[in-house]
KOLSEBA-84212 format. One record per residue: x, y, z of N, C-alpha, C in turn. Coordinates in steps of 0.2 Angstrom, whole numbers, plus 5000, padded with zeros to 4 digits. Example, Ala and Ser with C-alpha at 12.3 -4.5 7.8 and 13.67 -1.06 7.14 Angstrom:
<atoms>
506649725039506249785039506649845039/506449895035506849955036506450005039/
</atoms>
This chain:
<atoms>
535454915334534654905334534554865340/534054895343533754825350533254775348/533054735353533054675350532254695349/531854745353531254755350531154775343/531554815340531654825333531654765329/532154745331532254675327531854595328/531354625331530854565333530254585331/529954645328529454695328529054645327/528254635328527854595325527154645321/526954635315526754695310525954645312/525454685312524954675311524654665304/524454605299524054625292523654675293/523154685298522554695298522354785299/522954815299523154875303523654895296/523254945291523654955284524354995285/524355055291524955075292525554995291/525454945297525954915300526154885291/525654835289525654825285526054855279/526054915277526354945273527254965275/527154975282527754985285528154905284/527954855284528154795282528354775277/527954805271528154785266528554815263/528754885265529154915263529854875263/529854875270530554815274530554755270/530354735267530054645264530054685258/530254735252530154705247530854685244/531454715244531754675242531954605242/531754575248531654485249531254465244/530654495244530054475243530254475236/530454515233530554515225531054475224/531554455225531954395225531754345227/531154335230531054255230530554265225/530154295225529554275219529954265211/530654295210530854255202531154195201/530754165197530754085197530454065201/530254075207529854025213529353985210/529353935214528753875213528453895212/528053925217527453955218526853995213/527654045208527554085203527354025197/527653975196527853935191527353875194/526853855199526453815201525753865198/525853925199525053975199524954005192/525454015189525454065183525054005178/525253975176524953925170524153925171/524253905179523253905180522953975180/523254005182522954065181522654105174/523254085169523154125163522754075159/522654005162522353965159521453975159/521353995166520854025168520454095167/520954155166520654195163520554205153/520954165151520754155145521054225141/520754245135520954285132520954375134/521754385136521754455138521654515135/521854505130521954565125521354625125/521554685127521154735126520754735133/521054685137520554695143520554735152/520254775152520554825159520554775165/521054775167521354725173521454765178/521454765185521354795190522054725195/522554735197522954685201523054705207/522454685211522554705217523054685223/523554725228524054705228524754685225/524754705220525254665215525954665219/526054685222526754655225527454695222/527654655218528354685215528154655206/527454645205527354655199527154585194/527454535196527754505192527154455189/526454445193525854435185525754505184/525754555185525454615181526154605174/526454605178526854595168526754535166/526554475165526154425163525654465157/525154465164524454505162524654545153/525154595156525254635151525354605143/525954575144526154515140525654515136/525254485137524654465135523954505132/524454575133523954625131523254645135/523354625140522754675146523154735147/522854795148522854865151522854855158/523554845162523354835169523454885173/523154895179523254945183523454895189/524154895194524154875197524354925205/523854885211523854925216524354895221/524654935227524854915230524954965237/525054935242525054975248525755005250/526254955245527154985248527455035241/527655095241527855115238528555065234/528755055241529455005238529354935234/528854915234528454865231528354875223/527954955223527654975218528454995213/529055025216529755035213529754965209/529754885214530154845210529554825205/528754845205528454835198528854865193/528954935196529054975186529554955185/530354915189530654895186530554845180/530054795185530054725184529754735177/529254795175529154805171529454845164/529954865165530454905160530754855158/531154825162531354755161531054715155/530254695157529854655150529654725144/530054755145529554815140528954805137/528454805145527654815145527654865147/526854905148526854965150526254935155/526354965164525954955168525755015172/525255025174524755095179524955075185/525155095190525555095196525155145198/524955135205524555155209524655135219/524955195221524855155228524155185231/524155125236523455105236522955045241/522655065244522455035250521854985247/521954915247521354885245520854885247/520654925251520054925256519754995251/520055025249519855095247520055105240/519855075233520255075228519955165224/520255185223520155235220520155235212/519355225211519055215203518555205205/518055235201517355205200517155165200/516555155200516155085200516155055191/516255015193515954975184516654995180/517254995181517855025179518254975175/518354895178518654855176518254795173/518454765169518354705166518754635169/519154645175519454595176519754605184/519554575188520154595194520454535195/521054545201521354465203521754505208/521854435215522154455219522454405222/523054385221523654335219523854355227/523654305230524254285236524254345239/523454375241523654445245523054415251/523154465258522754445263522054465261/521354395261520754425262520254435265/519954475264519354495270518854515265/518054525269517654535263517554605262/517854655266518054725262518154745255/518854695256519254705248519054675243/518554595246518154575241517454615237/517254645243516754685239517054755235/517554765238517954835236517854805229/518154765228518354725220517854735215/517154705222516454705215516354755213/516454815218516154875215516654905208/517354895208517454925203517454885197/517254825197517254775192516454795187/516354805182515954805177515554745178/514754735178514254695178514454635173/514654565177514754505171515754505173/515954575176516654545176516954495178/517654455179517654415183518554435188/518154395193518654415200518954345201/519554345201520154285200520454305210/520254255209520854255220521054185220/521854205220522254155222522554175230/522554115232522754085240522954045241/523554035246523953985250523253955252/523253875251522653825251522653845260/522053845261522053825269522153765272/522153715269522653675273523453665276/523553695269524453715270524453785275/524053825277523853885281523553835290/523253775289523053745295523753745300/523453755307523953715311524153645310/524953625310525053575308525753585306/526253525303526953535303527053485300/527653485294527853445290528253385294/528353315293528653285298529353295297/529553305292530353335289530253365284/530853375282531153395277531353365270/531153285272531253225267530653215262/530953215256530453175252530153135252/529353135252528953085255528753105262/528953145264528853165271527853165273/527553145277526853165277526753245280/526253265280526053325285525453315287/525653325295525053335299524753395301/524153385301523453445300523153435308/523453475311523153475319522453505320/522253565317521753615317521553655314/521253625308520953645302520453725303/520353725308519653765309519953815314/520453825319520753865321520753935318/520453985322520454065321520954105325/521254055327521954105330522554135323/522554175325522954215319523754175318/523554195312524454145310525054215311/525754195312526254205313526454185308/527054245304527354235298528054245300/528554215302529254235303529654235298/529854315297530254315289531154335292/531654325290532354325293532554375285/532154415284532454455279532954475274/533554495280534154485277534454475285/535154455286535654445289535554445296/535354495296535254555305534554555303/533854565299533354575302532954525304/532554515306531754485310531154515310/530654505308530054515308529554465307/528954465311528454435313527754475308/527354435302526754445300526254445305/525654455308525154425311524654435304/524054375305523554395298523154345299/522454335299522154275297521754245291/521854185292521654155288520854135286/520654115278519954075279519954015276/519453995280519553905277518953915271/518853875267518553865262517953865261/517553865266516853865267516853965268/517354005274517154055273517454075268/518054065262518054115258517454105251/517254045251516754045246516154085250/515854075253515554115259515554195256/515954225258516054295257516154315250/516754275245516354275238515254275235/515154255238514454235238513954315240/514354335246514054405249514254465245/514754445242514954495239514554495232/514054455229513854465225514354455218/514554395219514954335215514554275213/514654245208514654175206515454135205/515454085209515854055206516054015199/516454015194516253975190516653905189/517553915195517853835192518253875201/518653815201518853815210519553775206/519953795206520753745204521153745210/521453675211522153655215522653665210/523053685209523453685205524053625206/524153595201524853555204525553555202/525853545202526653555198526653525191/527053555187527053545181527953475182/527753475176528553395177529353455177/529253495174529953555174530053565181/529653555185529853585192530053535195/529853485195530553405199531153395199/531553435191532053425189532353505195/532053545196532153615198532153615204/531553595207531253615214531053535217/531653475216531153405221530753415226/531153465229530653465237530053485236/529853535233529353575231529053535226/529253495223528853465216528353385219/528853365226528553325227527853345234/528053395237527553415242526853435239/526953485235526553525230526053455226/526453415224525953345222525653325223/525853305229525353275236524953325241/524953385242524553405245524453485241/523753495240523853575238524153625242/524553675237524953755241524453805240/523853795235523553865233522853825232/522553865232521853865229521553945225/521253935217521353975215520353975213/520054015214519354035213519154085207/518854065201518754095195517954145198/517754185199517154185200516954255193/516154285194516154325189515554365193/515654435194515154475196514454475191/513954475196513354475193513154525188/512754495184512554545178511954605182/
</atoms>
C-alpha cells in the first residue's frame, strides 16, 4: 500500500467518500461504541427525553452499527434504521440478533430518505454529521406534532483548542470557537491503516438556527453529564465529561 492509500483524507460532505469511509471504519467503529462513555453518557438522556416508546415508528437516521436503534427497540418502537455503509448496516442486524429485537435496515442517504411524508412519529440523529438538508429531510418524513431528537459532539469540545494533558484535572483551552475551517478527524483504524475525516461543524446559535428553518420547535436543550458508574470505569472521561460538556442533545417537535 502507498502512503497516498494509507493517508487518504474522506470528505463528510461528498456521500460517495463518505460512505467509502465508513465502510473502512466500521469494524473500529463498532468496537469502540460497546460500553463507550459516550454510549453510557447519551443513552439515559436520551431515553429520558423521548419518554414512552412503545408502539412508536422511529425513523434512526444514520444509525451506525445499531446500537440506540436496539435500545429504541427494547423499548418497543418499530424502528427503521438508515445508514449510508452497507458494513455499518451488517453490524446493526447483528447487533440486533444478538438483543433478539427486530430492526428495518435500510441503506440510505440522509439527504434522500426514501418514505413519504408524514411517515414517522419519531426521528433521531445520534452523533451523525448536520446540515440543514437532513434536517429538513427529517421534517418531511416525520408526522405533524412529531419529535426530532439530535444528539452532537457539544461544539465546544468540536472548537479549536487542545486539552493541556492527559492528567486529571487537566483544563482545555478554547482557541476559536467560531472558526468555519473544517475539522480533521484522524482515525488509526487498525494496525497499518490511516485515514483523515474532513466535516464541519455548528456552533449553537447555527444548529438552533437551522432547527427553526426547518420548521421545528425546540422543547428542552440537555448537556448530558456522567453518571457516578463511569468514574469507577472511565476516570478520565468521568472527570473531563463533568467539567466540560461532550454532547449537546436537542428535544425538538415538528409543527402541527
Amino acid at each position: 500500500m502507498n502512503n497516498n492509500e494509507k493517508f487518504r483524507v474522506y470528505d463528510y460532505d461528498i456521500p460517495e467518500q463518505a460512505e467509502e469511509a465508513w465502510d473502512k471504519l466500521a469494524n473500529w467503529y463498532s468496537a469502540r461504541k460497546k460500553g463507550s462513555y459516550e454510549f453510557k453518557i447519551q443513552l439515559p438522556a436520551i431515553l429520558n427525553l423521548l419518554g414512552n416508546l412503545h408502539g412508536k415508528s422511529l425513523i434512526d437516521i444514520g444509525c451506525g452499527p445499531g446500537n440506540y436503534s436496539v435500545e429504541f427497540a427494547k423499548r418497543g418502537a418499530n424502528v427503521l434504521g438508515i445508514d449510508l455503509s452497507q458494513k455499518m448496516l451488517d453490524k446493526a442486524r447483528n447487533n440486533a440478533k444478538m438483543a433478539d429485537v427486530k430492526l428495518t435496515l435500510q441503506k440510505a442517504d440522509a439527504h434522500l430518505i426514501r418514505y413519504p411524508d408524514n411517515s414517522f412519529d419519531i426521528a433521531v440523529i445520534i452523533l451523525a454529521i448536520l446540515n440543514e438538508k437532513i434536517i429538513k429531510e427529517a421534517a418531511r418524513v416525520l408526522k405533524p406534532g412529531g419529535l426530532l431528537l439530535i444528539s452532537d459532539t457539544h461544539p465546544t469540545l468540536e472548537a479549536k483548542g487542545h486539552w493541556k494533558s492527559n492528567k486529571i484535572g487537566t483544563p482545555r483551552i478554547i482557541e476559536d470557537y467560531f472558526s468555519r475551517e473544517k475539522k480533521k478527524w484522524q482515525i488509526n483504524y487498525d494496525t497499518e491503516h490511516t485515514i483523515t475525516l474532513e466535516y464541519y461543524t455548528q456552533t449553537i446559535e447555527q444548529s438552533v438556527n437551522m432547527i427553526a428553518d426547518a420548521g421545528f420547535k425546540i422543547l428542552r436543550i440537555v448537556e448530558p453529564k456522567p453518571r457516578k458508574d463511569l468514574k469507577k470505569n472511565d476516570p478520565r472521561h468521568y472527570d473531563k465529561c463533568s467539567r466540560i460538556p461532550y454532547f449537546i442533545i436537542y428535544l425538538t417537535q415538528k409543527h402541527m
